[in-house]
C-alpha positions as CSV (number, residue, x, y, z in Angstrom):
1,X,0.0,0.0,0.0
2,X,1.5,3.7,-0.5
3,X,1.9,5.7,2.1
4,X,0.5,8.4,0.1
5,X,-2.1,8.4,-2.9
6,X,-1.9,11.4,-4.1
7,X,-0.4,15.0,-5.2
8,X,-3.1,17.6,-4.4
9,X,-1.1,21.0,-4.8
10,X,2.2,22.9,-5.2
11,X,2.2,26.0,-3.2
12,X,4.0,29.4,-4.2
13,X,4.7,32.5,-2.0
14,X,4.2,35.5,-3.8
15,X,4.0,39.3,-2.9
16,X,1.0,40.6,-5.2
17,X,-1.4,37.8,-4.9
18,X,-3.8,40.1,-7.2
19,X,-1.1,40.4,-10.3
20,X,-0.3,36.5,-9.6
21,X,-3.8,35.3,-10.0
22,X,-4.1,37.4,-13.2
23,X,-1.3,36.1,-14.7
24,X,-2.0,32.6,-14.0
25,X,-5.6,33.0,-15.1
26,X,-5.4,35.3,-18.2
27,X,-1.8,34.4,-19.3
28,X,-2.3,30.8,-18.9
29,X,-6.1,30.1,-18.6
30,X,-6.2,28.7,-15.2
31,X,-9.3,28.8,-13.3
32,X,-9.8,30.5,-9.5
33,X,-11.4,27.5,-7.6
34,X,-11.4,28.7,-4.4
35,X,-9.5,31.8,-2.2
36,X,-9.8,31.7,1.7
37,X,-7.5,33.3,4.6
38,X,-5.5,30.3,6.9
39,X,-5.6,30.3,10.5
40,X,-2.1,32.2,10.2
41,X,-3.5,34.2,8.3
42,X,-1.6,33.6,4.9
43,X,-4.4,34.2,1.6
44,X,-4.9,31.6,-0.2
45,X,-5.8,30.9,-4.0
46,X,-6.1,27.8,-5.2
47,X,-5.8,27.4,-9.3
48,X,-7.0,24.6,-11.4
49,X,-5.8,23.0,-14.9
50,X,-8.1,21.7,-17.2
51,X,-7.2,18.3,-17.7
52,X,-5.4,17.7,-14.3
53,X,-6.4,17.2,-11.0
54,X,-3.6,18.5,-9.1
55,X,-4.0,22.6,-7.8
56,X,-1.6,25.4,-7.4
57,X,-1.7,26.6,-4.2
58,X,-1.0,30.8,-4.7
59,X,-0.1,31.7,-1.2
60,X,0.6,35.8,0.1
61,X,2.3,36.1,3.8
62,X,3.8,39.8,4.1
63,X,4.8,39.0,7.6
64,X,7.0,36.1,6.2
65,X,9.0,38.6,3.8
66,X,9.5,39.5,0.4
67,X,9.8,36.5,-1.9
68,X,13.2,36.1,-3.5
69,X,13.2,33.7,-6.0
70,X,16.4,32.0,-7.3
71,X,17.3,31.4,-10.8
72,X,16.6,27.9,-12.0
73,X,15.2,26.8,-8.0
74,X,11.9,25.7,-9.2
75,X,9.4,25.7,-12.5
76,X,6.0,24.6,-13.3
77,X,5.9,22.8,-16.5
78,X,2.9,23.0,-18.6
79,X,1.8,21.3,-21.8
80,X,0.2,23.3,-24.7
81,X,-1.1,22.8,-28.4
82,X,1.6,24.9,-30.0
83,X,4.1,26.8,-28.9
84,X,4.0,29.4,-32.0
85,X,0.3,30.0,-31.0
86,X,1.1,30.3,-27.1
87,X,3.6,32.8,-28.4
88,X,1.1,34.7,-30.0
89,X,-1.5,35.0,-27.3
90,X,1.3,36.0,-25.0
91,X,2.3,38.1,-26.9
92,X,-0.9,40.3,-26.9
93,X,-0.7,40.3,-23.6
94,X,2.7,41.9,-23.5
95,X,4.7,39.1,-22.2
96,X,7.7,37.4,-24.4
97,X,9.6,34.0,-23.8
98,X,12.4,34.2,-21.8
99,X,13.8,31.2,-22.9
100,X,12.9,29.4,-26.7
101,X,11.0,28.0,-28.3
102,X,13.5,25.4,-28.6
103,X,11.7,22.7,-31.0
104,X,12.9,19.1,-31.5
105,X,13.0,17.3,-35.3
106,X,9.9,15.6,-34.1
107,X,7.8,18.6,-34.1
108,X,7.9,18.7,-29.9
109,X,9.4,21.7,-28.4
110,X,9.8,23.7,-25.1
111,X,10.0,27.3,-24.0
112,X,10.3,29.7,-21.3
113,X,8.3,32.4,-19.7
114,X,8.7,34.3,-16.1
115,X,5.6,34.5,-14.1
116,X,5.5,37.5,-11.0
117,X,8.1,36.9,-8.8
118,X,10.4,35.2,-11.0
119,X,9.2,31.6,-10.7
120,X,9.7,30.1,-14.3
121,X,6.6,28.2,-16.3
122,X,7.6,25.8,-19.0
123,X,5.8,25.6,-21.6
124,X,5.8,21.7,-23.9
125,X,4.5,21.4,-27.1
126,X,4.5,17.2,-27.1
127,X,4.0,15.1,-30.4
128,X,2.0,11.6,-30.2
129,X,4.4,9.7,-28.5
130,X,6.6,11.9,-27.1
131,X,7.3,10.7,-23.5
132,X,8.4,14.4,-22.3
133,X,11.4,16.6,-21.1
């Protein structure tokens, strides 16, 4: 038997909850499932991904301190139809990769883009069969 069954969510500390939650819902088209304040007193947003069942936690705690995120600590990776067309709707949002599209002879590929804070998002463009990165 495992000990445990499941992931249920990743958290992130951020500074401006507000711009955070905008990015990750109009940038990326998560949806706001539910937003509460913890017995610490920490807000919290939770965010879900169509086709997945695990959340991201969105988590602001001023008294805690300013979030300082290394390069290359942590990503979220997240799979998409086509990169070129990601590109596009970013784009018009007036965000740019950071990093690619860096595409594979297959048709795969994989790029970058910096959400608030600094925390990286991957973004993979798979092909039928394509195990991953």
């Amino acid at each position: 038997m495992p000990i445990v069954t499941k992931l249920l969510h990743t958290r992130y500390r951020v500074d401006d909850l507000e711009r955070t939650v905008k990015f990750y819902t109009e940038i990326l088209g998560l949806t706001e499932t539910r937003r509460h304040k913890s017995p610490r007193g920490s807000e919290l947003v939770f965010l879900a991904t169509p086709n997945s069942e695990e959340e991201i936690e969105i988590c602001s705690y001023p008294s805690s301190g300013g979030v300082q995120v290394q390069e290359d600590l942590t990503h979220l990776a997240f799979q998409v139809d086509s990169l070129e067309e990601f590109e596009k709707h970013i784009q018009a949002h007036g965000v740019e990769y950071s990093d690619g599209p860096h595409m594979k002879d297959n048709g795969g590929g994989f790029a970058f883009i910096d959400a608030p804070e600094g925390y990286e998002i991957e973004l993979i463009q798979k092909t039928p069969g394509d195990s991953g990165y």
